[in-house]
C-alpha positions in Angstrom: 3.0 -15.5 -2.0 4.4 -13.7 1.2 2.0 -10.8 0.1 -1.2 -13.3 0.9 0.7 -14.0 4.6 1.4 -10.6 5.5 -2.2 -9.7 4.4 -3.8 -12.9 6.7 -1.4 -11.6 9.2 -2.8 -7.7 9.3 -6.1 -9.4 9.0 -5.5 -11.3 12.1 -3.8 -8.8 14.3 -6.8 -6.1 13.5 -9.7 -8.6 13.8 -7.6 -9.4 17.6 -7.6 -5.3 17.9 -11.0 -4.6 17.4 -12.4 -7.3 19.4 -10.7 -6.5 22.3 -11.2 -2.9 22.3 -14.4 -2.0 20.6 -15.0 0.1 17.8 -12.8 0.6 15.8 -13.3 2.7 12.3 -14.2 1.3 9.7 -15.6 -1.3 10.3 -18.2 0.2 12.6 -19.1 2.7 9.7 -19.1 0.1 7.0 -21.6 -1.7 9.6 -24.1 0.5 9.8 -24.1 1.3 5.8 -25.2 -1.7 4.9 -28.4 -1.0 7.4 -27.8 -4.7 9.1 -30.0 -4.9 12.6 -28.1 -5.8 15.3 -28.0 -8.9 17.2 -27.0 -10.0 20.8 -26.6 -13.5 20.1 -22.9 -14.1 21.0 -20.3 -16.1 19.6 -17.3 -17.1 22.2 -18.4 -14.4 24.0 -18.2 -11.6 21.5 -21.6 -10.3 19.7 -21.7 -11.5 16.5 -21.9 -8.1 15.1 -18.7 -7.3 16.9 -16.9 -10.0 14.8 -18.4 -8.7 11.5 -17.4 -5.4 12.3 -14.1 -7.2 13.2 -14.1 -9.2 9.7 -14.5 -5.7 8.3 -11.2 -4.3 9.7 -9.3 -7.0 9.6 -10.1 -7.0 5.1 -9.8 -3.3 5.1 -6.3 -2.8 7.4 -5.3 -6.0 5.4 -5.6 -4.4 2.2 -3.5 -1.5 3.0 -1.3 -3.6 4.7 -0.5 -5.9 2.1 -0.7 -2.8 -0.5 1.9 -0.7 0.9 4.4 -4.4 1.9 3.5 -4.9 -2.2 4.6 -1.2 -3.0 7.5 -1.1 -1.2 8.8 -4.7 -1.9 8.4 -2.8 -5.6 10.6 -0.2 -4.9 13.3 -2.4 -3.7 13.3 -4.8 -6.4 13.7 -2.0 -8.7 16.1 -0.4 -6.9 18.1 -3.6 -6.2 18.1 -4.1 -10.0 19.1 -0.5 -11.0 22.4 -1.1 -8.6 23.1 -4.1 -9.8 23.0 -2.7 -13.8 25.5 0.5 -12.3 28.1 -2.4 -10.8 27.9 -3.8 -14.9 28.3 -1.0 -16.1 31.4 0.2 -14.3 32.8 -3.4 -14.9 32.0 -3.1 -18.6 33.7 0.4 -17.8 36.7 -1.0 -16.1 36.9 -3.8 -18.9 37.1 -1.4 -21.7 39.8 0.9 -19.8 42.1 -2.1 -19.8 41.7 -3.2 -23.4 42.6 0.4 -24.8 45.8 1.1 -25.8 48.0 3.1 -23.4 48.4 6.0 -26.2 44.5 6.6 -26.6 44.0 7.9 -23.4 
């Protein structure tokens, strides 16, 4: 679930980015392979092709946003759960040490 809000978040915050300043790759490339003609109506302002190119960025960046937050959240969780096993362990350890009798060890 907090994957889906940092993605809309990166989607935001590069849909703001390349409608303020311009192009911005890929979404310019990404544009201009789909062979769309470009249009000066505008929409608050903005040409509407800007925000497609913008919508284009925004999914892209999002994606690797949200890939690498997924990845990395990954890596901790595993991590997290490897420590935690280790701290059983050496109680299980600690546990054992004390049950033995004193001429075993």
């Amino acid at each position: 679930m907090i994957g889906a809000v940092v993605f809309v978040i990166a989607f935001l915050i590069f849909l703001g980015m390349t409608l303020n300043f311009g192009v911005f790759p890929p979404g310019d490339t990404l544009y201009k392979l789909l062979n769309v003609p470009e249009t000066s109506y505008h929409v608050l302002g903005y040409p509407a092709t800007m925000f497609v190119k913008a919508a284009f960025n925004g999914v892209v960046y999002g994606f690797i946003v949200w890939l690498v937050f997924s990845l990395a959240m990954t890596i901790r969780r595993k991590r997290k759960e490897k420590r935690k096993a280790e701290q059983v362990e050496s109680k299980v350890d600690e546990e054992i040490k004390k049950s033995e009798p004193e001429f075993t060890r």
